[in-house]
C-alpha positions in Angstrom: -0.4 1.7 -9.2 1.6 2.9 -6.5 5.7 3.5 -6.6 8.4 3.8 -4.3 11.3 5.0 -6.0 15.2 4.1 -5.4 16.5 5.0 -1.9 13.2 5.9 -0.8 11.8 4.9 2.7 8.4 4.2 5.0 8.6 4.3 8.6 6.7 1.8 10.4 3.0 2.3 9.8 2.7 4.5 7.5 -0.7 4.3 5.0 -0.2 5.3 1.2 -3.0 5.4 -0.4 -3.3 3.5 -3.8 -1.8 5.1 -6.9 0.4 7.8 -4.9 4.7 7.9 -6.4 7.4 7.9 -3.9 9.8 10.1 -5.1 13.5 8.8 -4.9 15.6 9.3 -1.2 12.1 10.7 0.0 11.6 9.6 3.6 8.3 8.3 5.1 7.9 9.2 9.0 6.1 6.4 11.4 2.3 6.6 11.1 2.6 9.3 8.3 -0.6 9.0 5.8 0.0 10.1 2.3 -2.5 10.9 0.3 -0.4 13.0 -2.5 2.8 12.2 -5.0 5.7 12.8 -2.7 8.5 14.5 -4.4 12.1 13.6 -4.3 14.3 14.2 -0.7 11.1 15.2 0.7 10.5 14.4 4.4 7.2 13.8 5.2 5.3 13.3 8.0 2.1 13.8 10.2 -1.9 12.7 8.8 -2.4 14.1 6.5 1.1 13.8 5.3 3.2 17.0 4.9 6.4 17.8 3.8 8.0 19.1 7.0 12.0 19.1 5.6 14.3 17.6 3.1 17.0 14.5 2.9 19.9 14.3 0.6 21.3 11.4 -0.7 24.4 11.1 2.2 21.2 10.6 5.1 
């Protein structure tokens, strides 16, 4: 099953394929298409999806 973890967020869009974890405070660009676990405060974008950056918890 797929999760999306606290404080976590998905742009408008964006495709995550079954099964995948959305780590907590990671952030989901528009149109980005994950096809791997995305770790915590990661910022990912692009398709494929890759982590371009990192959050923190204060945005």
């Amino acid at each position: 099953h797929t999760l999306v973890k606290y404080g976590a967020s998905v742009g408008a869009n964006a495709t995550i394929v079954c099964g995948i974890t959305i780590g907590r405070f990671a952030f989901i660009g528009a149109g980005a298409v994950v096809t791997k676990d995305v770790p915590e405060y990661a910022l990912v974008v692009g398709n494929p999806g890759r982590i371009v950056g990192w959050m923190c918890r204060c945005g």
